[in-house]
Structure formats: structure tokens, C-alpha cells
TIZASE-767238 format. One record per residue (C-alpha): residue in one letter; x, y, z. Coordinates in steps of 0.25 Angstrom, whole numbers, padded with zeros to 4 digits, always signed. Layout:
# TIZASE-767238
aXYZ...
***
This chain:
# TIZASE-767238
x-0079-0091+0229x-0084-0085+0215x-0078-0072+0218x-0062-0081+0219x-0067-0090+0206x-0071-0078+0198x-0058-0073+0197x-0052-0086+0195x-0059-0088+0182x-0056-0072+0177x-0040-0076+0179x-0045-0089+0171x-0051-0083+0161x-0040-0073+0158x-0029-0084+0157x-0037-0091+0147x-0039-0078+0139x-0023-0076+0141x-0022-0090+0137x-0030-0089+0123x-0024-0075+0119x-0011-0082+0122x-0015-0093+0113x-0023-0086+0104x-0008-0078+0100x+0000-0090+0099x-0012-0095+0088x-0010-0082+0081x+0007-0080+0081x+0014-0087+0069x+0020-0102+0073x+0032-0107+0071x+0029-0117+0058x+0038-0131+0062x+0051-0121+0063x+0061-0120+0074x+0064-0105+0078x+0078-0108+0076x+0077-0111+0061x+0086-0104+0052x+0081-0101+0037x+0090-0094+0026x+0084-0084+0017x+0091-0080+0005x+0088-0066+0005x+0091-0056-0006x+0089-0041-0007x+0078-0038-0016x+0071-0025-0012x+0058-0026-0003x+0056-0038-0003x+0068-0043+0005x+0079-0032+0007x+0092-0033+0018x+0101-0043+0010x+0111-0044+0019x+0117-0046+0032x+0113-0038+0043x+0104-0030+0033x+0091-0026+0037x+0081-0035+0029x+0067-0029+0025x+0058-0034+0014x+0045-0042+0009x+0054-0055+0010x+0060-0052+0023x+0047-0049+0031x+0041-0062+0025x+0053-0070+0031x+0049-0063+0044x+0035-0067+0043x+0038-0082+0040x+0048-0084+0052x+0035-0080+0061x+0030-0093+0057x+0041-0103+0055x+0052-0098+0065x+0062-0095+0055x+0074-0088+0057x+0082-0083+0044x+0095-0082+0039x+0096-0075+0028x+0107-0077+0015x+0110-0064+0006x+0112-0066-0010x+0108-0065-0022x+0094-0070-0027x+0100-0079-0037x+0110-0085-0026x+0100-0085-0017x+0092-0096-0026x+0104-0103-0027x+0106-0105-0012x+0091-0109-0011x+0092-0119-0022x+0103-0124-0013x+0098-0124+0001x+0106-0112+0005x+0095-0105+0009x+0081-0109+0012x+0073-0098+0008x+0072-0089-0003x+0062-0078-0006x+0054-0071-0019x+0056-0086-0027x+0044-0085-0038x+0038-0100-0041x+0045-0107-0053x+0043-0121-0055x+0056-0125-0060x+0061-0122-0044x+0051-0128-0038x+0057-0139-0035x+0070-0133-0030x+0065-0123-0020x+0055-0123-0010x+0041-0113-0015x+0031-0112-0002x+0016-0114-0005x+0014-0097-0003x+0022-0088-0011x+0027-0074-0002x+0023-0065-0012x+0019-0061-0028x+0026-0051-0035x+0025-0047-0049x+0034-0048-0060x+0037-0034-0067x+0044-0029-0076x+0050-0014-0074x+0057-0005-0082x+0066+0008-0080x+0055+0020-0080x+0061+0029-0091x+0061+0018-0100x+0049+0022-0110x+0052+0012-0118x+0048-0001-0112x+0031+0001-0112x+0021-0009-0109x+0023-0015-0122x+0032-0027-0120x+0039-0024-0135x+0046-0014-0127x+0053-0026-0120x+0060-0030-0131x+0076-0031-0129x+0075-0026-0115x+0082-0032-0104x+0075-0037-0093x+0082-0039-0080x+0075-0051-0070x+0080-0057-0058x+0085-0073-0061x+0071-0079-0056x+0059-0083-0060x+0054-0070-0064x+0065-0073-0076x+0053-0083-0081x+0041-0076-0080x+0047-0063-0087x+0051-0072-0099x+0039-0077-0098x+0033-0062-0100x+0042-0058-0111x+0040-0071-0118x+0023-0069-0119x+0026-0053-0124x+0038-0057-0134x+0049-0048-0128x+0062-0050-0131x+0069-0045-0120x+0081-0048-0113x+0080-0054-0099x+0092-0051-0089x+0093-0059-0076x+0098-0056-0063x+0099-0064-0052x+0097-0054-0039x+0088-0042-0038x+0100-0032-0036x+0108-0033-0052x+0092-0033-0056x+0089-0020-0053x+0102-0015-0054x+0100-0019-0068x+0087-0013-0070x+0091+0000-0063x+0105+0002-0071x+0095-0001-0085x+0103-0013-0088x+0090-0018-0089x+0078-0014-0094x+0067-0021-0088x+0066-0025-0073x+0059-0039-0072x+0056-0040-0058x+0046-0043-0046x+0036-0031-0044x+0042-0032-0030x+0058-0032-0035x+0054-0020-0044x+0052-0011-0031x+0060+0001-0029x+0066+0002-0044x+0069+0018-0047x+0065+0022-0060x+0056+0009-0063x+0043+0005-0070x+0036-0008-0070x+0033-0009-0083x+0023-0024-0082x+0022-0035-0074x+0027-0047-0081x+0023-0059-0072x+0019-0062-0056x+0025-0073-0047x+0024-0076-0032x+0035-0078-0023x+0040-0088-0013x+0048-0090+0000x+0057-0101-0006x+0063-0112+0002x+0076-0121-0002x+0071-0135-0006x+0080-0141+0004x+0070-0134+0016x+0058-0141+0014x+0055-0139+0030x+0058-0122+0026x+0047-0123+0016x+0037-0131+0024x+0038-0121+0034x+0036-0110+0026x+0024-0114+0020x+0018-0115+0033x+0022-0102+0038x+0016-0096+0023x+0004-0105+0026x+0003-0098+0042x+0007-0085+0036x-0003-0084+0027x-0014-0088+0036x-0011-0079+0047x-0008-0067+0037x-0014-0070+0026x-0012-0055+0019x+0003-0053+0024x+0010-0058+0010x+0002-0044+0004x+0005-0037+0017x+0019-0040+0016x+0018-0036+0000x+0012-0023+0004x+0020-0020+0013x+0036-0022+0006x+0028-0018-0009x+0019-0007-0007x+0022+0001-0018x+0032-0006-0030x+0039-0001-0043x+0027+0000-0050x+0020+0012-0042x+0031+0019-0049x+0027+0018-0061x+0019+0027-0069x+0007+0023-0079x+0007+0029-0094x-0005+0039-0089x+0003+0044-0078x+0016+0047-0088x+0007+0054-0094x+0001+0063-0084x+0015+0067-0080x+0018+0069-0093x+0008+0081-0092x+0008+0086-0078x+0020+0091-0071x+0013+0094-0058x+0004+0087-0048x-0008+0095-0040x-0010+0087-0026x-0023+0091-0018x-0022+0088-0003x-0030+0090+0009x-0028+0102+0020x-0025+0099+0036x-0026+0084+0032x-0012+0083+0038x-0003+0073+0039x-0010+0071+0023x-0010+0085+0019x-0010+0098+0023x-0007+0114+0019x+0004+0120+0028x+0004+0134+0033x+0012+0138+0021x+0002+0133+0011x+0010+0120+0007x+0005+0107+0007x+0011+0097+0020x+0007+0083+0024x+0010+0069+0019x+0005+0075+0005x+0018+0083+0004x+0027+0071+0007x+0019+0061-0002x+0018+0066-0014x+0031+0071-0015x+0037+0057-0014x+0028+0052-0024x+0031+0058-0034x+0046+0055-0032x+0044+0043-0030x+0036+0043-0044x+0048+0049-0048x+0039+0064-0051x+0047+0073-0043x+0047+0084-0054x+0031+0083-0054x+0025+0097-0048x+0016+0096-0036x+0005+0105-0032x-0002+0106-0018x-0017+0110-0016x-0021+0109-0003x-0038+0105-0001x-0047+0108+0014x-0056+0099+0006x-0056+0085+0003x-0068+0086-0008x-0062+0098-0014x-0051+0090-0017x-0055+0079-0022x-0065+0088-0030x-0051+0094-0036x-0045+0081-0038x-0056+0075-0048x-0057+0089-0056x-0042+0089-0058x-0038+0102-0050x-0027+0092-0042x-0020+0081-0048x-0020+0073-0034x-0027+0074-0020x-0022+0067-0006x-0025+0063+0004x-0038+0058-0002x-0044+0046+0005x-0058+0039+0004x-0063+0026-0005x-0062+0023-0019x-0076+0025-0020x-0074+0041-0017x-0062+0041-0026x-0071+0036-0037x-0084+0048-0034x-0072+0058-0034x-0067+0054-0046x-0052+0052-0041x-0042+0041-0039x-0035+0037-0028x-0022+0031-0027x-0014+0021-0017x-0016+0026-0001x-0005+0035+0002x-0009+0034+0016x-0018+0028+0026x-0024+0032+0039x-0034+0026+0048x-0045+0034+0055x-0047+0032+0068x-0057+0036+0079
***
């Protein structure tokens, strides 16, 4: 008898654990928030760089925007149809119902009761103001402002920069746009002088310095005000979203705008160190491959040969002079480093503690790998 009931429970036992797991899944998958999965939802999407890119029919769409969309139908169902245009027309239609949602609206009272703002913005972005690099006559100083054009886009941005030149007493002439593309044509073309734009909106622009920040805002999902049932549901998917992932709004930051247009510019000290120095000395480590290595012929291989190369093109330094000297030694290195004897050393890892003892500086990770045993 307990050798036939034994197993009876086992089998029992295991379907109740199947059971849970099964149910325990379910808990955890994003639900459906009072939407049908046939619901149809019209985005007015525009092409703005990183942050939603693929304008057009049958393009492929990318983008900060785009993947948020993506995320929020895991909770409501949603299924889109996206309307190309213009940003300016693109308000329009929302204002009329033509569309039910618009994205990177900044809060302005004056609308709120036009459009629909959610409880939780999809983002923060700052307002900067960005000038041609080889303009050396537009400084810190915001006198240097004075009868320069300023291009912005037709938005609430328009507000806060008047704002800005109105506390510093510049008289400067503010152009408007209403899309994102005649923008930065304008700026590119020197039909303006000054780029008002969003830190974000700023990314990608050859031959641009952001000269200072003028302002911050956050930005909203925005929903027409004749789609009450749209906004209720989006709240409660932000609400859901933000509970099971509560740090995706800076992972999804992170990822679309690692690095932006001001990683480009250079600081008065480093204009100056490059005024004096046409040549760069780099210390790297041997038979550290794939970081660094000497080859057979003496010359330096590994990722340190393709890195630094492109860093310096993309600094725009491709005439400065680069000099290799290889180290079996990690101490003698950084011993070489402090004393001046090599300008820069890679790889060099540890804590800021021992970057503090050695007397050096380290600067963003170029690279990370776990170590495992």
C-alpha cells in the first residue's frame, strides 16, 4: 500500500510545483491594462534622430521613442498605425483628433487643457545651446550673443530660451522652425548661428559645440483630448511599468544616448594643450591581447591600435602624431604615467582609490570584462 501511495503523492507534488511556476510566470508577464488586442492606436511619428528614426512607410524604424511604444503595448495590447509629417502638422492633427498620440511634448500650461499629459513624463532632456566649432567669437560671455540668430524648433523650447535671453539682456534674433530637418539644415548651412535644441536633438552635429545649457524640461507621451480611454490606459501601463522596471526609463536613456554632442567638445585647458603638443605618447601593456600587444615586427596590435585611432578622428585630431611604447609591466607603467614619460596608458583598470595613490586620472570605461572562474 505505501509503496503505490508513495509515488501518487511524488506525481502530486510535481503538478503542484508545475502549477505554481506556471502561475508564478503569469504573475510576473506584463497584463493587458482594459485593452482589446485588436486596438488600433495612431502615432504621429516624425524623423528626428535617435530618438525616433524610420519616417516613412516600410522604413525600418529605430529609436528611444520607438522602443518605448514597443514597451507600452506589452502592457495595453496596442497595436499602432503610424502617420508620417511634420512636427508642426503633427500637433495640428493631434489638436484635431487625427491622431492619438504624439511624443517629446514638453509641459505647458497653456495646452493643458487641449491635449492629454500622463501622470509620468518618458523622459528629461536639456535644453542647450550649440554653436559652429570654429566660431571663436561666441564665448561664455552671453554679450557675444548679441545680434546673433538663434534657430529653435516652434515648441515650448521657444519660451524658456526667451526666458534665458531675457534674464542675460541679449539682444538676439530668434528664428523658428517647425520640423527638426530645416533646423539643422539651418544651423549646418550657417544660416544660423546659434542651435537652440534638446541635448538629445543636438546629437550627431559635425563641427558643433555646445556652448551652455539654457533650460531643462521633461517630456510626455501625449494623448488627443478626445481619447480619454487612451490616456487612462496609459497611465496605468507607466504606473505597471514603473513598478516592474523601475530603472528602464535610464536604461533606455543609456542606451539610445550614451555619448551626445557635448563629448565632442573641448575645454579651454585642452585647446590649450594642443596648442602646444603635436604628438601623443600612449603606454600599453604586452601579451595582454585582444587589449594590447607587440607583434613580431615590433609594432603595436590589439584593440589599442583600432581605439585610439578613431578617437581621435572623431575628435576631429587626425593630424596629431601618435607614439607607441610597449610595457611587460603594469607598475612600470603607471610609474611612467605619473612622471610624465607617456602622455597616456591603456588598458589601466582598478578603483579610483588606486588611481588617486598613483597620482593619475582615469576616464570613461572603454571597455568591460567580467572575470570568471
Amino acid at each position: 500500500m505505501n509503496s503505490m501511495t508513495i509515488p501518487g503523492r511524488s506525481r502530486f507534488k510535481a503538478l503542484v510545483v508545475m502549477i505554481s511556476i506556471i502561475m508564478l510566470a503569469m504573475m510576473l508577464m506584463p497584463v493587458t491594462v482594459n485593452s482589446s488586442e485588436h486596438d488600433i492606436v495612431r502615432v504621429g511619428y516624425y524623423e528626428q534622430e535617435v530618438f525616433q528614426e524610420g519616417a516613412s512607410a516600410g522604413e525600418v524604424k529605430t529609436g528611444y521613442a520607438y522602443e518605448y511604444y514597443q514597451k507600452l503595448s506589452e502592457y495595453t495590447g496596442w497595436q499602432y498605425e503610424y502617420v508620417y509629417g511634420e512636427f508642426g502638422d503633427l500637433y495640428q492633427m493631434l489638436l484635431d483628433g487625427d491622431i492619438d498620440f504624439l511624443a517629446g511634448l514638453a509641459y505647458r500650461e497653456e495646452r493643458a487643457d487641449i491635449i492629454g499629459y500622463p501622470d509620468s513624463p518618458m523622459g528629461n532632456e536639456t535644453y542647450s545651446l550649440v554653436k559652429h566649432d570654429d566660431d571663436i567669437d561666441i564665448t561664455l560671455d552671453p554679450t557675444t550673443l548679441n545680434g546673433r540668430r538663434i534657430g529653435v524648433l516652434d515648441s515650448a523650447m521657444v519660451d524658456v530660451l526667451q526666458n534665458y535671453l531675457d534674464e542675460h539682456s541679449i539682444q538676439a534674433e530668434v528664428v523658428t522652425f517647425r520640423d527638426y530637418g530645416p533646423l539643422f539644415e539651418a544651423f549646418d548651412t550657417h544660416d544660423v548661428d546659434i542651435l537652440a535644441a534638446e541635448g538629445d536633438g543636438a546629437y550627431g552635429r559635425d563641427h558643433a559645440e555646445i556652448l551652455c545649457p539654457f533650460g531643462t524640461s521633461d517630456y510626455f507621451l501625449c494623448v488627443s483630448i478626445a481619447r480619454p480611454d487612451l490616456l487612462t490606459q496609459l497611465n496605468a501601463a507607466q504606473a505597471e511599468l514603473a513598478v516592474n522596471e523601475p530603472n528602464y526609463i535610464n536604461t533606455l536613456r543609456n542606451r539610445y544616448y550614451p555619448v551626445s554632442i557635448s563629448s565632442h567638445a573641448l575645454s579651454e585647458a585642452e585647446r590649450e594643450w594642443l596648442a602646444e603638443h603635436n604628438e601623443l605618447t600612449v603606454g600599453y601593456l604586452n601579451n595582454y591581447l585582444p587589449y594590447s600587444d607587440t607583434d613580431d615586427t615590433g609594432a603595436v596590435t590589439g584593440l589599442i591600435k583600432d581605439l585610439l585611432p578613431r578617437m581621435l578622428e572623431e575628435l576631429g585630431l587626425t593630424d596629431m602624431q601618435v607614439t607607441y611604447v610597449g610595457y611587460d609591466s603594469y607598475d612600470t607603467m603607471i610609474t611612467d604615467l605619473e612622471a610624465g614619460a607617456i602622455d597616456t596608458a591603456f588598458p589601466v583598470g582598478g578603483g579610483l582609490f588606486y588611481s588617486e595613490e598613483n597620482g593619475i586620472f582615469q576616464s570613461a570605461s572603454v571597455i568591460a570584462a567580467s572575470t570568471e572562474l
